[in-house]
Each structure stands twice: as C-alpha cells, then as structure tokens.
ChimeraX commands (.cxc) that place a marker at each C-alpha (Angstrom):
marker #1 position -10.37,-19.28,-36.79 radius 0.5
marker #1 position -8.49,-22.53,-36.75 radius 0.5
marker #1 position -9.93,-25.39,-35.63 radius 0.5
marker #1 position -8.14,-29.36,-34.91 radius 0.5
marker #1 position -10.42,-32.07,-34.30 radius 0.5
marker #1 position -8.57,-34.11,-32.72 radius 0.5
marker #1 position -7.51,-37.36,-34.96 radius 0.5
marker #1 position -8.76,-36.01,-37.91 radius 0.5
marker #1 position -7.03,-32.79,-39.49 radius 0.5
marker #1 position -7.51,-28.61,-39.05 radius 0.5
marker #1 position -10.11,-26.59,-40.75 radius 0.5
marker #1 position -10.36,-23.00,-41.07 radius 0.5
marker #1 position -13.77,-21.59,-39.83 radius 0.5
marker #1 position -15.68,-18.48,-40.95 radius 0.5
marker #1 position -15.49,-15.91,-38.43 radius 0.5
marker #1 position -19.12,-15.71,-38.26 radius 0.5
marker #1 position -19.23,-19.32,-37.20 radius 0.5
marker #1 position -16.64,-18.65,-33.92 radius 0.5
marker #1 position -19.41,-17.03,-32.00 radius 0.5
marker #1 position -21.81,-20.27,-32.43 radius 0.5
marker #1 position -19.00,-22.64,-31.65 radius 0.5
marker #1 position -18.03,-21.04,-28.48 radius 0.5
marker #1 position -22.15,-21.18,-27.26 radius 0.5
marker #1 position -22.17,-25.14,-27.91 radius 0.5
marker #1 position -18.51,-25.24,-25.73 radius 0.5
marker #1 position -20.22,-23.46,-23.15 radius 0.5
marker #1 position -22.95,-25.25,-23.12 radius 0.5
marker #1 position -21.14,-28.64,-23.24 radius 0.5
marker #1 position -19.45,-27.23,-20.31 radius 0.5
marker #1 position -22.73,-27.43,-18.67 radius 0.5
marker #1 position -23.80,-30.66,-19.42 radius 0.5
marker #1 position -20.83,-32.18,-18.72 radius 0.5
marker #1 position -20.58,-30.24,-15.19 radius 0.5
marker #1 position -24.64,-31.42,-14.57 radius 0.5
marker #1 position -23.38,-35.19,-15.72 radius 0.5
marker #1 position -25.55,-35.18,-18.74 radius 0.5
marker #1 position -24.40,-37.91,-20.90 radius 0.5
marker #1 position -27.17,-37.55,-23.65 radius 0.5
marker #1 position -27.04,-33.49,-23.78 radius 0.5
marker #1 position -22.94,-33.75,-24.00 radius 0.5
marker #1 position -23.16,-35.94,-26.98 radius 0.5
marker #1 position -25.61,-33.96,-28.84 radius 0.5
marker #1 position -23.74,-30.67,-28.10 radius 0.5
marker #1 position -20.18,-32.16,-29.15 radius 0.5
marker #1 position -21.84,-33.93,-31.82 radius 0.5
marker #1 position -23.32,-30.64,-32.96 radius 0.5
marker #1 position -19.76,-28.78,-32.36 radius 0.5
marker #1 position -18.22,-31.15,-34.58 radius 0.5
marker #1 position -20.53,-30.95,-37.48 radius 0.5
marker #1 position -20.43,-27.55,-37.75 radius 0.5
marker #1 position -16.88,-27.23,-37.88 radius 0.5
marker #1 position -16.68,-30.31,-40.37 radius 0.5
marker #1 position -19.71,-28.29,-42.17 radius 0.5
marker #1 position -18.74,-24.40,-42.70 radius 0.5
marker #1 position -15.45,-25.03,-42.34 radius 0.5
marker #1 position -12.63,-25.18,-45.23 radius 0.5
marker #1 position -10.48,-28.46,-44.62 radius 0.5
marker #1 position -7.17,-27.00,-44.61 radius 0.5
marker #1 position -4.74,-28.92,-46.97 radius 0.5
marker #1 position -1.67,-31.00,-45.66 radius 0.5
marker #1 position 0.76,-28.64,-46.71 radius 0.5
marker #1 position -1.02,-25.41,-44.76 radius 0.5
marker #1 position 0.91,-25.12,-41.42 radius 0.5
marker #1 position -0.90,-22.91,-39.30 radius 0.5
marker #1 position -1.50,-23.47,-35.33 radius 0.5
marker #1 position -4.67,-24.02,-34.02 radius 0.5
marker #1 position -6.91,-21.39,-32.11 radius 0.5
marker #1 position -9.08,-24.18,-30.68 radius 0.5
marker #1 position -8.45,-27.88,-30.74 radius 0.5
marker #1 position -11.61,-30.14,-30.56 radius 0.5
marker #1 position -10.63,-33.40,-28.59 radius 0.5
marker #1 position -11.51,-36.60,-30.63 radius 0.5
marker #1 position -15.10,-37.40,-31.77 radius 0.5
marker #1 position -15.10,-40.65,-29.67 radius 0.5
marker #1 position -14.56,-38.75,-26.77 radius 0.5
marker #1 position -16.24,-40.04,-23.46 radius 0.5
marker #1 position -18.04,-37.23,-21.28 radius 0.5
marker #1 position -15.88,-39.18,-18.37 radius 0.5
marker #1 position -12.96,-38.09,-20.65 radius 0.5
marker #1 position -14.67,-34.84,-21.80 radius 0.5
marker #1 position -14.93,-33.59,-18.23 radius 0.5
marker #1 position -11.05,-32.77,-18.15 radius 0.5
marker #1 position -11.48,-30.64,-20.82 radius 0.5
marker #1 position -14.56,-29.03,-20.53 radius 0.5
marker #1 position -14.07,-27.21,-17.56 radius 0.5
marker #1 position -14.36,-23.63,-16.75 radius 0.5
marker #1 position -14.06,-21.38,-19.65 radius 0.5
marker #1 position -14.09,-24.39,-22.10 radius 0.5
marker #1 position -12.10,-24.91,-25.05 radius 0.5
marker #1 position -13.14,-21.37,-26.20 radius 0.5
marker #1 position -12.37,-18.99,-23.46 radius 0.5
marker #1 position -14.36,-15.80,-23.56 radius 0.5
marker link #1:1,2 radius 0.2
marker link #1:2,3 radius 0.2
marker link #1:3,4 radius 0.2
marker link #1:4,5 radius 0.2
marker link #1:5,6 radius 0.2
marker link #1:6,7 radius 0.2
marker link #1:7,8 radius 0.2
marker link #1:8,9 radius 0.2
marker link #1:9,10 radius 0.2
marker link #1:10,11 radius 0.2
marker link #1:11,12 radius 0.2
marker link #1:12,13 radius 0.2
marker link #1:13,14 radius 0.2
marker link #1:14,15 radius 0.2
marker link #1:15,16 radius 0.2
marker link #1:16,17 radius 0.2
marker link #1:17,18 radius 0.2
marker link #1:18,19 radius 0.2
marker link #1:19,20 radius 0.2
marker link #1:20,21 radius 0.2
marker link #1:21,22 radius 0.2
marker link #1:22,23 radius 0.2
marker link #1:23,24 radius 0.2
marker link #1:24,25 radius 0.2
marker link #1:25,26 radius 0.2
marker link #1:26,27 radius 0.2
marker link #1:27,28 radius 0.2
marker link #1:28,29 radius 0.2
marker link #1:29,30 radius 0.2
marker link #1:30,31 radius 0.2
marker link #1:31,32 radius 0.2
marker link #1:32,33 radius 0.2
marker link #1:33,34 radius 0.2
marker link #1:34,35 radius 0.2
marker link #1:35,36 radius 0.2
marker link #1:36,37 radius 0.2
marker link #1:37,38 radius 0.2
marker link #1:38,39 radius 0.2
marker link #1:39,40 radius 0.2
marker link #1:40,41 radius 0.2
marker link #1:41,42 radius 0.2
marker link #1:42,43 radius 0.2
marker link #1:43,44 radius 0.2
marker link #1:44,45 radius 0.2
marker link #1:45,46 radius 0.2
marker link #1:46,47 radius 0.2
marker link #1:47,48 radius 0.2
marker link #1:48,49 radius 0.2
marker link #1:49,50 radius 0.2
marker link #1:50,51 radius 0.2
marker link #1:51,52 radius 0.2
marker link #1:52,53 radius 0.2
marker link #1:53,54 radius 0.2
marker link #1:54,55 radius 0.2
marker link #1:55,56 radius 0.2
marker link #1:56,57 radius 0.2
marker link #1:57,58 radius 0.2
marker link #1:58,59 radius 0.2
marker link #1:59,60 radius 0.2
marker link #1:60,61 radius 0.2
marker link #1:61,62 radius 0.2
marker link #1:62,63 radius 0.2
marker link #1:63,64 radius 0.2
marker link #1:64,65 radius 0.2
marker link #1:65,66 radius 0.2
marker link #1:66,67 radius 0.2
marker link #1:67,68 radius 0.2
marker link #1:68,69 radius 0.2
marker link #1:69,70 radius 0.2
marker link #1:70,71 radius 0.2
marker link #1:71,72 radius 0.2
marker link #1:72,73 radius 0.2
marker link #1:73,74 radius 0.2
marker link #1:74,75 radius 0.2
marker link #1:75,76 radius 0.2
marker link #1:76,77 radius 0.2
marker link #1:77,78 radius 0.2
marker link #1:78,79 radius 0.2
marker link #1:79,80 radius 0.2
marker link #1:80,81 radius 0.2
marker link #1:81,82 radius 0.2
marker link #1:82,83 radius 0.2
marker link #1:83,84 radius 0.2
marker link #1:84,85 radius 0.2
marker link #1:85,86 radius 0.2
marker link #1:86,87 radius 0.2
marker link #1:87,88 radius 0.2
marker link #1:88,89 radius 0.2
marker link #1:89,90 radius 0.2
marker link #1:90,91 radius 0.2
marker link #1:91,92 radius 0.2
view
C-alpha cells in the first residue's frame, strides 16, 4: 500500500500494516464525529507514526499514485472533520 502524508512525501507500507491503519481511520472517524479533540490527536498522531515507522520512504524518483493520502500532520480536528467522514480515508 501507498501512503502520502500530506506535505511530507509517499511511503510504501507492508501489507500487514494496511489492516491496523484502516482501525485507527475508523476510529478517528469516531472521535472526530463524538468532537473529541484529545482522542483525534492521539489516533492521527498514532496513524502517522506508524506509517512514518514500518513504512519504506519511497525515493523522489518512484512515481507511483497513492492508495491513501494522510492529510497534513498539523491538521485541525475542525479541519479533520471534512475528511474523516463516513468510510474514512480507508474505505472498507
């Protein structure tokens, strides 16, 4: 899987991890829908550090489109709720 965060650059994720980083979109979905600032920055938080963790930083070079783009890490829940809506980022 091919994940953008936003701002910074893509990174290609083991397949293992795509499972785990659709649960934490869901559940940001949540907290954003319940208007729970602190749980929605933990979750993103966490979303982003797992992709910057497992996954492979793809070089500048590598053009390959994105499955799922992250929005960037400064991201406001005001801002996150028009994109975590529904399904998420990570329909399932």
């Amino acid at each position: 899987m091919i994940v953008r965060i936003s701002t910074e650059r893509q990174y290609r994720l083991p397949d293992e991890d795509a499972q785990r980083l659709n649960e934490l979109d869901n559940q940001t979905v949540e907290a954003v829908d319940a208007g729970d600032e602190e749980r929605y920055e933990q979750l993103f938080a966490e979303m982003l550090d797992l992709v910057r963790r497992d996954g492979r930083p793809l070089e500048d070079e590598e053009l390959e489109e994105s499955d799922v783009i992250l929005p960037p890490p400064d991201t406001s829940m005001a801002e996150a709720a028009h994109e975590f809506t529904g399904d998420g980022l990570i329909p399932d």
